[in-house]
Every structure is written in structure tokens, then in C-alpha cells.
VOPAGU-2260 file (C-alpha; in pm, 1 decimal, decimal comma):
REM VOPAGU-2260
SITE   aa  ch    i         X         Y         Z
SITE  UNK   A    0  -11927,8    9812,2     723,0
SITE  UNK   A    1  -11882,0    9524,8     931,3
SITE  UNK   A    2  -11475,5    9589,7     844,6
SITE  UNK   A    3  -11452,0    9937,1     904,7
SITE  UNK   A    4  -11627,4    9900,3    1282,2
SITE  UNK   A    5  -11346,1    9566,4    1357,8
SITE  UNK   A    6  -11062,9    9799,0    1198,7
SITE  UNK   A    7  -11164,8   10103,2    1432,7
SITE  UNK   A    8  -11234,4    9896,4    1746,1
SITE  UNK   A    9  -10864,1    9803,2    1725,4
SITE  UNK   A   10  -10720,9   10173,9    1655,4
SITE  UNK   A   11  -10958,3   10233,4    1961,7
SITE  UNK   A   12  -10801,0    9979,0    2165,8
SITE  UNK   A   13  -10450,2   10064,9    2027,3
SITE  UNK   A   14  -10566,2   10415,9    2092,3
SITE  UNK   A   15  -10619,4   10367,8    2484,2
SITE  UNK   A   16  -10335,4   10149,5    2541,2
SITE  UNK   A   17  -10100,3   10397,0    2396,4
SITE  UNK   A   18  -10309,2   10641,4    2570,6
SITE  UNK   A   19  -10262,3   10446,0    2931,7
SITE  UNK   A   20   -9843,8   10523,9    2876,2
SITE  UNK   A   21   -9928,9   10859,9    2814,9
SITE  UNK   A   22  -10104,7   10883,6    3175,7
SITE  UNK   A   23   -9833,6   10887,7    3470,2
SITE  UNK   A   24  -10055,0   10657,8    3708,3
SITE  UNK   A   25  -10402,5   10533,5    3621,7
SITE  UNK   A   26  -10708,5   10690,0    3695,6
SITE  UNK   A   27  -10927,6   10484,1    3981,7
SITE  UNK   A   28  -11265,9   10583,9    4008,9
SITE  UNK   A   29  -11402,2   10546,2    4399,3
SITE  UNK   A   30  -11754,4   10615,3    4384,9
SITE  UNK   A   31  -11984,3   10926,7    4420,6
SITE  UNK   A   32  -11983,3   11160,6    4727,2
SITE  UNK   A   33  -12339,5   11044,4    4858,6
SITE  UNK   A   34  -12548,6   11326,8    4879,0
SITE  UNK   A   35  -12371,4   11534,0    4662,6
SITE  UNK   A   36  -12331,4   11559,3    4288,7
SITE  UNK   A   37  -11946,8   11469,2    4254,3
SITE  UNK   A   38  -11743,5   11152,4    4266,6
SITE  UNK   A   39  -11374,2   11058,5    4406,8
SITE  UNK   A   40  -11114,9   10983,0    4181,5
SITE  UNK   A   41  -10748,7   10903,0    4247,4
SITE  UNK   A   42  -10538,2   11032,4    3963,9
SITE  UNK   A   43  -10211,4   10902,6    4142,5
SITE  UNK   A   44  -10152,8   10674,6    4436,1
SITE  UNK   A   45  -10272,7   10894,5    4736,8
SITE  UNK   A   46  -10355,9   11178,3    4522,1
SITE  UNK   A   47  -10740,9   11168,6    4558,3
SITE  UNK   A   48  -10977,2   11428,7    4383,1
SITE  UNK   A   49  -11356,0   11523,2    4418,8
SITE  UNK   A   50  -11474,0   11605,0    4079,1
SITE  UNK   A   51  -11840,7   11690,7    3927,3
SITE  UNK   A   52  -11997,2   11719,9    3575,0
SITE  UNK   A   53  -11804,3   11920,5    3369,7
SITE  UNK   A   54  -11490,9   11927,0    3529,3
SITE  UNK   A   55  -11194,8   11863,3    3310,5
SITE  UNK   A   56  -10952,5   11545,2    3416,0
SITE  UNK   A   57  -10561,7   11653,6    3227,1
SITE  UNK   A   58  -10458,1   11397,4    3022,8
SITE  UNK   A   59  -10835,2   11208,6    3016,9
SITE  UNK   A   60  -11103,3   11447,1    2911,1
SITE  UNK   A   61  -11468,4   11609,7    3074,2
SITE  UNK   A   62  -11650,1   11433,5    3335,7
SITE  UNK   A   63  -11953,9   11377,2    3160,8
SITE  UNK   A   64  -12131,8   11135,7    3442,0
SITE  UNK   A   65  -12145,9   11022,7    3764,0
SITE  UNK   A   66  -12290,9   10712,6    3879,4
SITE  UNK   A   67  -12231,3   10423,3    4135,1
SITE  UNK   A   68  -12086,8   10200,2    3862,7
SITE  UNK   A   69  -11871,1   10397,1    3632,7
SITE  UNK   A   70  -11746,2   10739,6    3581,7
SITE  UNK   A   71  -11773,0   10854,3    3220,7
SITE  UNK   A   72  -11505,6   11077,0    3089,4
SITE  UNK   A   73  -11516,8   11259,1    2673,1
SITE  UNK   A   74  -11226,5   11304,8    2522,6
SITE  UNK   A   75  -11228,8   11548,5    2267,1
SITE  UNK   A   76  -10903,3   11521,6    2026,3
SITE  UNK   A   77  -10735,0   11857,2    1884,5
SITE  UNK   A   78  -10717,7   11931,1    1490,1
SITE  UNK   A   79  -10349,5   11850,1    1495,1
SITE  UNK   A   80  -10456,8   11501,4    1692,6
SITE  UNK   A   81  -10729,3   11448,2    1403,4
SITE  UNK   A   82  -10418,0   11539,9    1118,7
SITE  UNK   A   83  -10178,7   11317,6    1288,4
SITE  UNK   A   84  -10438,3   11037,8    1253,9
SITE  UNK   A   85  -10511,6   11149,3     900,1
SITE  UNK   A   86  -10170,8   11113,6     851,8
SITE  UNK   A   87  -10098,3   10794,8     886,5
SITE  UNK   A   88  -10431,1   10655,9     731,3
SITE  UNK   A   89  -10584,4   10586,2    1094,7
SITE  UNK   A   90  -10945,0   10654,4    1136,7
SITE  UNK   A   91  -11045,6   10997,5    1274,7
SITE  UNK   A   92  -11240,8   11072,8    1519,3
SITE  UNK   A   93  -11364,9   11346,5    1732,3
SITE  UNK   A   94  -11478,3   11262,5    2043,6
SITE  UNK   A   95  -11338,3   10954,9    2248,8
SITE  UNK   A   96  -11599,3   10829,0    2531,0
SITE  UNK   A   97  -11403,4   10702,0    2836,1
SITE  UNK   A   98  -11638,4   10459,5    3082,8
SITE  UNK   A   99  -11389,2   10420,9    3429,6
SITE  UNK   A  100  -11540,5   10122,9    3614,0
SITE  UNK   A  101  -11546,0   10177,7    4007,7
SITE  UNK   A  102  -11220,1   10023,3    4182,6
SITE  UNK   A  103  -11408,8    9904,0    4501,4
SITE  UNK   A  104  -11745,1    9649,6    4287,6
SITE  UNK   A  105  -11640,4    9330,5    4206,8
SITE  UNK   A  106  -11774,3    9156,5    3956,2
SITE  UNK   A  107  -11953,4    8841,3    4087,9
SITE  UNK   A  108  -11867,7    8508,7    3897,9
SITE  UNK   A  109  -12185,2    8381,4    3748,8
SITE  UNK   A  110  -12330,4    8026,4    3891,1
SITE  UNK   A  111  -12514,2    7791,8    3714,5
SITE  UNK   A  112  -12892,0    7804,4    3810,2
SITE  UNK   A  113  -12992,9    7518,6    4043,8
């Protein structure tokens, strides 16, 4: 079992970094709209979008949440997508969850405690 999850955590990762040439420009997540249910996203430099639950991102999936750290995106693959994995012996899958890490939080570097 142990196997299986290490072999399909690196089709995953092969998965999205194959997946990132497919994408034109990366997808930046810049926070919800406060006081409002939607977030920002810039799909390409300049290019900003308000999106909400439910809307569909081409090329990434459905906006399935919004929060002040991430923005989670589901991609669901096609029956030709699942064959083509078949195919060559890959694991299949149907749903691929996407978690977009805001562009603006930086992660703070931890300090020993005093």
C-alpha cells in the first residue's frame, strides 16, 4: 500500500508539472474580495479575474473554495484522459484537487524558541 501511494504521489507530481506547460501563464491567487464571496485570481500577467464557488477556471478545474490562504480548484479528468492513463499503465484517477497558495503571505522562517 505504502508503494502504490509513493508511485501515485509521483504520477501526481509528474501530473502537475506536465500540467503547468499545458497552462500559458500560471495561475496567482490574490486573496478574497472582503465582504463578498469571491476571490481575485490572475490567470495571465495583468489579466486579473473575480471568481466564486463554482465557477470553472479553463485549463485548471471548479473553484471549489475560497479562503484567505489558498484557493482550491477540482479537476475532474475526461474518459479519454482516464484511457490515456490506462494506457500507458499510469494510475487513474478521477478527480484532481488543486490547493493555489495566495501570492501576497509569506511564509515566516521558523526561530528557535528562546
Amino acid at each position: 500500500m505504502k508503494t502504490f501511494r509513493a508511485v501515485c504521489g509521483v504520477l501526481v507530481a509528474l501530473w502537475l508539472c506536465s500540467g503547468a506547460a499545458v497552462h500559458a501563464q500560471g495561475l496567482s491567487y490574490l486573496g478574497p474580495n472582503p465582504g463578498a464571496p469571491t476571490g481575485w485570481i490572475e490567470i495571465a500577467p495583468g489579466q486579473v479575474t473575480e471568481v466564486r464557488v463554482g465557477d470553472e477556471i479553463p485549463g485548471w478545474g471548479a473553484v471549489t473554495q475560497i479562503v484567505e490562504t489558498h484557493l482550491v480548484v477540482e479537476r475532474r479528468l475526461s474518459q479519454a484522459e482516464q484511457d490515456q492513463l490506462r494506457a500507458r499503465g499510469a494510475a487513474v484517477y478521477q478527480v484532481l484537487e488543486i490547493q493555489i497558495p495566495r501570492t501576497d503571505l509569506e511564509a515566516e522562517p521558523l526561530s528557535p524558541r528562546q
